[in-house]
C-alpha positions, 0 to 999 in steps of 0.5 A, a space after each residue: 213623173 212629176 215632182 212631188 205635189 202636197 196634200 192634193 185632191 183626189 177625186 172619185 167619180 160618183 155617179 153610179 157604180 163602187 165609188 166609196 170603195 175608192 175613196 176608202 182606199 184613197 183614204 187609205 193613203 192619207 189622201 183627200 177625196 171628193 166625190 165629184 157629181 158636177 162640173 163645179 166639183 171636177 175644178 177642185 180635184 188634181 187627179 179623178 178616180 173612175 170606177 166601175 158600174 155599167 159604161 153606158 148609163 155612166 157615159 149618159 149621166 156624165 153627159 147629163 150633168 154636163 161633165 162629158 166635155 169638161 172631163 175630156 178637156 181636163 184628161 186632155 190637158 194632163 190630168 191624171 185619171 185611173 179607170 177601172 172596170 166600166 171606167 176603162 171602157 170610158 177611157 179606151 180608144 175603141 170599144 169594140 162592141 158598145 152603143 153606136 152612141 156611146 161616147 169614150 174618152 179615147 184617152 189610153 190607146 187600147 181596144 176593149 170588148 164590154 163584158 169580155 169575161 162573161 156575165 156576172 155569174 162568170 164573175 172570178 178572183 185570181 192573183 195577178 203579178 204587177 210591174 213594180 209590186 214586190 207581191 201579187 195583187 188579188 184581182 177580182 173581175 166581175 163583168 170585166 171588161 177584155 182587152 184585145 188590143 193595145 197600141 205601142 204606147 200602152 205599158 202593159 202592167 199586168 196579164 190574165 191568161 195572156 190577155 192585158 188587165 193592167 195597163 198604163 199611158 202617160 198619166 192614165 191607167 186603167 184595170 178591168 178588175 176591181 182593186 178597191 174591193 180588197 183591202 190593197 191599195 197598192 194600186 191606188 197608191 202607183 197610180 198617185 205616186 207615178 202621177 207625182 202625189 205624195 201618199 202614206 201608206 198604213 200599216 196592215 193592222 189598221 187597213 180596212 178589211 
């Protein structure tokens, strides 16, 4: 874990999917945000949150507005990152069942099937426990991506049913669920403080909800 850095940038990628969510969450944290839609924008954040949506039209955008290359070279080179839902499938190593031309990151050593838990009608909510959290986290998975392997590298952080939800390499974690629709940033708030940012965390009572 890197020594504390002030005031930093947190980026949210907002091409498609729940981004404001994250950034509510983020800002949660005393943190600043920026949504980050081109090349220019991923210069000026320190970490980036990826979010959820559909992998492969965000892996087509992200190659449209020329950030493919750039966010890979960054990741590469330390950059912390937080992917959930479609942003885990961007970041694992395999995808097992996506478009022969669909590119990923290969930034956290797992491999993942696309809509693993069913459709969205075969959307669920479920508590999970956390390494490192005092309480459970209220998970929602909704065309949730499954894990269904992970190398020896991979701190798995929290399970459903056996099967890995949570899980961390270095500076990169990822979630086949959605935290940034409740009004916990706990896992916001991990994935900043291992990567080295200072953040405050509100009371309960001016949480968003």
């Amino acid at each position: 874990v890197n020594a504390a850095q002030p005031a930093p940038c947190i980026g949210v990628l907002a091409l498609q999917g729940a981004f404001t969510a994250h950034e509510d969450a983020l800002r949660s944290l005393h943190v600043t945000t920026r949504q980050v839609r081109t090349p220019a924008d991923l210069t000026q954040v320190a970490a980036l949150v990826m979010p959820g949506g559909e992998s492969t039209t965000m892996a087509r955008l992200l190659e449209t507005s020329q950030m493919f290359d750039e966010l890979s070279a960054r990741i590469s080179a330390g950059m912390p990152v937080f992917g959930t839902c479609a942003g885990m499938i961007l970041l694992a190593k395999e995808v097992l069942d996506g478009r022969t031309d669909q590119r990923s990151f290969g930034a956290i050593d797992i491999g993942v099937r696309r809509n693993g838990y069913g459709r969205q009608v075969d959307s669920f909510e479920t508590d999970v426990e956390v390494s490192g959290l005092d309480r459970p986290f209220h998970a929602v998975f909704i065309r949730a991506p499954k894990v269904v392997t992970t190398g020896t590298a991979v701190e798995v952080l929290a399970t459903h049913d056996g099967v890995p939800v949570l899980a961390r390499q270095g500076h990169i974690m990822v979630a086949s669920f959605h935290p940034e629709i409740t009004a916990d940033a706990r896992l916001h708030q991990m994935f900043l403080q291992h990567n080295g940012f200072t953040t405050e965390h509100r009371s309960t009572s001016t949480e968003r909800g």
